[in-house]
C-alpha positions in Angstrom: -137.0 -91.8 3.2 -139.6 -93.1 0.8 -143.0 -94.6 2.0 -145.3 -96.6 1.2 -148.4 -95.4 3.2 -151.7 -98.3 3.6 -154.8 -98.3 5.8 -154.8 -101.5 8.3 -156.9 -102.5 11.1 -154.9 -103.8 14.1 -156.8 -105.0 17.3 -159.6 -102.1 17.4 -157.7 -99.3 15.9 -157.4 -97.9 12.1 -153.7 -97.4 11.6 -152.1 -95.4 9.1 -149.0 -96.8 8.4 -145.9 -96.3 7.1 -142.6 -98.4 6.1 -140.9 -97.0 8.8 -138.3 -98.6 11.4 -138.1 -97.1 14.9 -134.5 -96.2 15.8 -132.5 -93.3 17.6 -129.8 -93.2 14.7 -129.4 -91.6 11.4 -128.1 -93.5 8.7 -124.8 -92.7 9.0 -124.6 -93.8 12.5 -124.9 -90.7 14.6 -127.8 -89.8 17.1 -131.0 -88.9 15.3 -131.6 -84.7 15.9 -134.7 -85.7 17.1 -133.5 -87.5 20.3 -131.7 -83.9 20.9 -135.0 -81.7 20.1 -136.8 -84.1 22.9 -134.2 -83.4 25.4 -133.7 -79.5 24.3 -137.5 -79.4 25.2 -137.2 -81.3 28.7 -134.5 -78.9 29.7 -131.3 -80.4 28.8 -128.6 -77.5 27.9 -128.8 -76.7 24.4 -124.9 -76.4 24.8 -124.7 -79.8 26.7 -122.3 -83.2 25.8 -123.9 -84.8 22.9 -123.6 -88.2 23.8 -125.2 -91.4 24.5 -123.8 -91.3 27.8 -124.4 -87.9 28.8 -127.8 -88.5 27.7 -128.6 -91.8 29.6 -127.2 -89.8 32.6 -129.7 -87.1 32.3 -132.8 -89.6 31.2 -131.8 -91.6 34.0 -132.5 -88.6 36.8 -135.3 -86.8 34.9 -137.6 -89.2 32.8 -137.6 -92.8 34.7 -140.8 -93.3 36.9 -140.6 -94.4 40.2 -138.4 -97.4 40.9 -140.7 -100.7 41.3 -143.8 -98.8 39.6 -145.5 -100.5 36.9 -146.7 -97.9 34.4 -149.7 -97.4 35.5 -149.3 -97.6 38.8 -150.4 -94.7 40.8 -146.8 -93.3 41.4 -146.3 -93.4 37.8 -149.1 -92.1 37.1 -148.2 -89.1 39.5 -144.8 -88.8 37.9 -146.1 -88.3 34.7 -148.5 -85.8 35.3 -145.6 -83.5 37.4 -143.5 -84.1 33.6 -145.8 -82.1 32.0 -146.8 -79.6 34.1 -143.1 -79.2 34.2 -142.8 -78.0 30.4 -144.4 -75.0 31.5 -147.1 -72.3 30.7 -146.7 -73.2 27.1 -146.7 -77.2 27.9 -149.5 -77.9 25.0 -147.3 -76.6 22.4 -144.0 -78.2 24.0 -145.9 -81.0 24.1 -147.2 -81.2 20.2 -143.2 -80.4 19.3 -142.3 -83.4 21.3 -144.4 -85.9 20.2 -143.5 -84.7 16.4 -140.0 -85.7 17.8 -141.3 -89.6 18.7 -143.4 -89.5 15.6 -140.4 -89.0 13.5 -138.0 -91.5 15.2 -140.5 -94.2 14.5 -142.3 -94.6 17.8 -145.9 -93.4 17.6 -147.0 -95.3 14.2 -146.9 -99.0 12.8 -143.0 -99.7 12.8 -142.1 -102.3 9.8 -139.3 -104.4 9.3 -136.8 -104.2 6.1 -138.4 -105.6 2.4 -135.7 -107.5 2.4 -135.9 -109.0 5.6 -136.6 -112.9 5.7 -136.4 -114.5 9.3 -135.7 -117.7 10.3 -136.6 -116.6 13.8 -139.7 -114.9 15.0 -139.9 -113.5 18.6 -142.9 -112.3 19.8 -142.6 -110.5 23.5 -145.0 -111.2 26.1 -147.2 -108.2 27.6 -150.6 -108.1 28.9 -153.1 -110.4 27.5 -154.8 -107.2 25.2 -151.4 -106.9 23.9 -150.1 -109.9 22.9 -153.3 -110.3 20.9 -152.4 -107.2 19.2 -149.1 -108.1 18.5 -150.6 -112.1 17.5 -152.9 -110.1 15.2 -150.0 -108.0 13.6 -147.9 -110.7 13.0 -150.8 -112.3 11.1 -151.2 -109.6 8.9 -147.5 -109.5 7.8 -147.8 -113.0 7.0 -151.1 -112.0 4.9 -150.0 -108.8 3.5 -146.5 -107.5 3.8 -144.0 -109.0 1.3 -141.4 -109.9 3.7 -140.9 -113.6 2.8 -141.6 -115.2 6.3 -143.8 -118.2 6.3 -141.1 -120.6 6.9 -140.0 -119.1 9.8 -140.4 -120.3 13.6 -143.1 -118.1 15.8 -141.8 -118.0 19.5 -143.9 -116.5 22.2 -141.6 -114.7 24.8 -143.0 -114.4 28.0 -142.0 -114.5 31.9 -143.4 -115.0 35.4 -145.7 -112.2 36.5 -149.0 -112.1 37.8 -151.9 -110.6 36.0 -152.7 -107.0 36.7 -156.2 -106.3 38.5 -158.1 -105.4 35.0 -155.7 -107.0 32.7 -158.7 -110.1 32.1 -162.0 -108.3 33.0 -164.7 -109.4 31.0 -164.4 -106.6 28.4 -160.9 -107.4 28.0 -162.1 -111.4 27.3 -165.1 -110.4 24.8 -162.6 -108.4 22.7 -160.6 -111.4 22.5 -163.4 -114.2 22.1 -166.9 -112.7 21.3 -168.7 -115.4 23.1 -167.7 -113.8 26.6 -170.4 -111.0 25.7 -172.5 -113.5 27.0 -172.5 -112.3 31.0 -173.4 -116.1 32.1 -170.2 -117.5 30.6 -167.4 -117.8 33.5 -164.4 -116.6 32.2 -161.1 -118.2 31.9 -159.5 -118.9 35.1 -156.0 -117.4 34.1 -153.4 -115.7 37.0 -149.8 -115.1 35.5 -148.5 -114.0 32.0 -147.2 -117.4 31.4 -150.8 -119.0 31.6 -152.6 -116.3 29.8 -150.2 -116.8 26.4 -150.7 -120.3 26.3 -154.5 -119.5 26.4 -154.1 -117.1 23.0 -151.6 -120.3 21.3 -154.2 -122.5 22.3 -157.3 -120.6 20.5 -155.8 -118.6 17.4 -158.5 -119.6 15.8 -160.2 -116.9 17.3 -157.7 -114.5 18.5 -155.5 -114.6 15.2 -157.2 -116.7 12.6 -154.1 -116.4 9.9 -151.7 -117.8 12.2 -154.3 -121.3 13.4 -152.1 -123.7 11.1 -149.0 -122.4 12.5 -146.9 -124.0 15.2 -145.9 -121.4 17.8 -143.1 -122.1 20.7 -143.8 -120.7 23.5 -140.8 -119.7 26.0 -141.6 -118.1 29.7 -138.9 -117.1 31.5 -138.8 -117.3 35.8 -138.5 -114.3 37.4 -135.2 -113.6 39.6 -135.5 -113.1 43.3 -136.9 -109.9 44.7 -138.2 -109.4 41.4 -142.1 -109.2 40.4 -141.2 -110.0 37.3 -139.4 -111.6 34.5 -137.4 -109.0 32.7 -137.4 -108.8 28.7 -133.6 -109.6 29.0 -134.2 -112.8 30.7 -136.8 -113.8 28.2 -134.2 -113.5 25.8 -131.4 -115.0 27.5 -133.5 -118.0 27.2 -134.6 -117.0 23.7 -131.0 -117.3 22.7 -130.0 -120.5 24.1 -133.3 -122.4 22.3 -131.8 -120.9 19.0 -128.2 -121.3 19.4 -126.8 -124.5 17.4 -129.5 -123.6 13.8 -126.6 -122.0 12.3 -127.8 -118.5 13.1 -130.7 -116.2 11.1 -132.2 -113.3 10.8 -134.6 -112.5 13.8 -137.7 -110.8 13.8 -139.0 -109.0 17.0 -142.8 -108.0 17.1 -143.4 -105.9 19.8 -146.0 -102.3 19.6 -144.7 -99.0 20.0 -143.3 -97.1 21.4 -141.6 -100.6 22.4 -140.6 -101.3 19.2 -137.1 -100.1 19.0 -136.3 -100.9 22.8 -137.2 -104.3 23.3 -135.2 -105.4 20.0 -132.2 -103.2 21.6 -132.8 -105.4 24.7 -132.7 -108.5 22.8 -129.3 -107.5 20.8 -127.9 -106.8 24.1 -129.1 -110.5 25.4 -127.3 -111.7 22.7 -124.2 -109.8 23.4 -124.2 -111.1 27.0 -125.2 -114.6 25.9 -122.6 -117.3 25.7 -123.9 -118.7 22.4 -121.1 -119.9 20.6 -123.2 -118.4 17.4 -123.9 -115.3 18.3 -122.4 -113.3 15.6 -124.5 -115.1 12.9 -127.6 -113.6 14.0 -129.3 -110.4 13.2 -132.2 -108.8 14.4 -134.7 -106.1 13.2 -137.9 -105.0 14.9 -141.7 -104.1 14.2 -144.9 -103.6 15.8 -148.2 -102.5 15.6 -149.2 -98.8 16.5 -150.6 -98.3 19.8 -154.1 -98.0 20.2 -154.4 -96.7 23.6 -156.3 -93.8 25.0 -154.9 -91.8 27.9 -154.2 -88.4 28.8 -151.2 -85.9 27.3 -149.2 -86.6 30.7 -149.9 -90.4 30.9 -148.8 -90.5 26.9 -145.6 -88.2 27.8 -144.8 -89.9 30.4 -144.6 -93.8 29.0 -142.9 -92.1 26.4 -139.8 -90.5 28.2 -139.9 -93.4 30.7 -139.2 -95.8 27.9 -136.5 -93.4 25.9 -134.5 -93.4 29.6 -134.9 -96.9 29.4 -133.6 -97.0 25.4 -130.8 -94.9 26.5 -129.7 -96.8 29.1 -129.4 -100.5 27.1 -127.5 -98.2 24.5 -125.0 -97.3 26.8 -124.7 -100.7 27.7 -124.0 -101.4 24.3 -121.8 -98.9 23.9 -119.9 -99.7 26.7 -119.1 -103.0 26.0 -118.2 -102.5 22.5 -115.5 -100.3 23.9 -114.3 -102.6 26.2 -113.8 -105.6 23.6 -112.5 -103.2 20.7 -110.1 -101.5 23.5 -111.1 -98.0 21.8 
């Protein structure tokens, strides 16, 4: 694939980027060799089924951290350092040859959307305040730089119910944002959920994300369902969707950061299969985001990375599954 490589600055970080899309598929539709070479080097038989199912079934058992964990949690955290002790004596070079793997599927670097991409849709998803800043800031530098015609397209925000985490709006977090809070005497915003802390980034983009101050931007925050601490990316677009439905469909434009990239649009597509939009079918969707500039440890970064593949895998066979079950194949 021909790139064109540019210097950027996104959030904190110097990014090297490339036109590249996250995906697990070659062109031609079949799983990317890469996807293999990660699970060859996590244990799964080299003369194993080669499927999407088989694969989700093994991911699901082996790479998902604890059930009701954030990912930063302590169990996770725990989880993540017994993955990579578990690749062995030579777990440094195992190591390198899997993240070559995520590298070349599109998941460690700046993931851009197709030249010839124009959205009539744009769906921002909702994370920590840190990073929906740096996916605010992207977004404003494809509207200033990237020749992706998309200026007359409609910015959502897509959020959901969760409260903050402990050190998700210290004051370091806050000055990064707004360079006034370096000033110790200056209480800082009294923000608690997700939902509150988005509408505090819409409401000064002047600041946060100075390109995108003249633009109107929708925000959407989903509730969260019972027993859950959280709203779920699908819910967020299950509401997404039914805003949308009735503008004659569109090309959609997911900004996310990686490795979430490829995932949350997969989530999104699979919303939209389980939606009841009459419209549906007239809507496409392609995803970008801006290269993760977070510093943590070879297990912590192994970790998030299989965690999130299991989780890829498993809205995949989702997919999958349903396509078979309406084509009757």
């Amino acid at each position: 694939m021909k790139k064109t490589r540019r210097i950027a600055y996104v959030f904190g970080c110097w990014v090297l980027s490339a036109m590249a899309h996250a995906t697990l598929w070659t062109p031609d539709q079949k799983l990317h060799p890469q996807v293999l070479s990660i699970f060859h080097s996590m244990g799964y038989p080299v003369d194993g089924q080669i499927s999407v199912a088989a694969l989700n079934n093994f991911a699901q058992k082996r790479f998902l951290r604890p059930k009701g964990s954030n990912r930063l949690d302590p169990a996770a955290l725990n989880f993540y350092q017994n993955l990579y002790e578990g690749l062995g004596p030579d777990k440094e070079q195992v190591y390198t040859t899997i993240m070559n793997a995520f590298k070349s599927l599109g998941d460690l670097e700046e993931a851009l959307p197709p030249l010839d991409f124009k959205p009539k849709f744009i769906a921002v998803q909702g994370s920590t305040l840190s990073n929906m800043a740096r996916r605010l800031r992207f977004l404003e530098r494809l509207f200033e730089d990237n020749p992706m015609d998309c200026n007359n397209a409609t910015i959502y925000l897509l959020v959901g119910e969760r409260e903050l985490f402990p050190d998700e709006a210290t004051r370091d977090v806050w000055r990064k944002l707004d360079q006034q809070f370096k000033d110790p005497n200056l209480p800082l915003p009294t923000i608690s959920d997700e939902c509150e802390a988005a509408r505090w980034l819409i409401d000064h983009l002047k600041v946060v994300a100075p390109g995108l101050a003249g633009k109107e931007i929708v925000l959407l925050c989903a509730k969260k369902k019972k027993g859950s601490y959280r709203a779920q990316t699908e819910d967020c677009g299950s509401q997404f969707f039914k805003k949308i439905s009735g503008h004659g469909g569109g090309d959609i434009l997911v900004i996310s950061s990686n490795p979430f990239v490829y995932y949350q649009t997969q989530v999104l597509n699979l919303a939209l299969q389980k939606s009841k939009v009459p419209d549906k079918n007239a809507f496409r969707l392609a995803g970008a985001g801006a290269q993760s500039c977070d510093k943590v440890s070879n297990a912590v970064h192994l970790g998030r990375l299989l965690d999130n593949l299991a989780r890829t895998l498993y809205v995949e066979n989702q997919m999958q599954a349903r396509s078979t079950k309406q084509t009757g194949a």
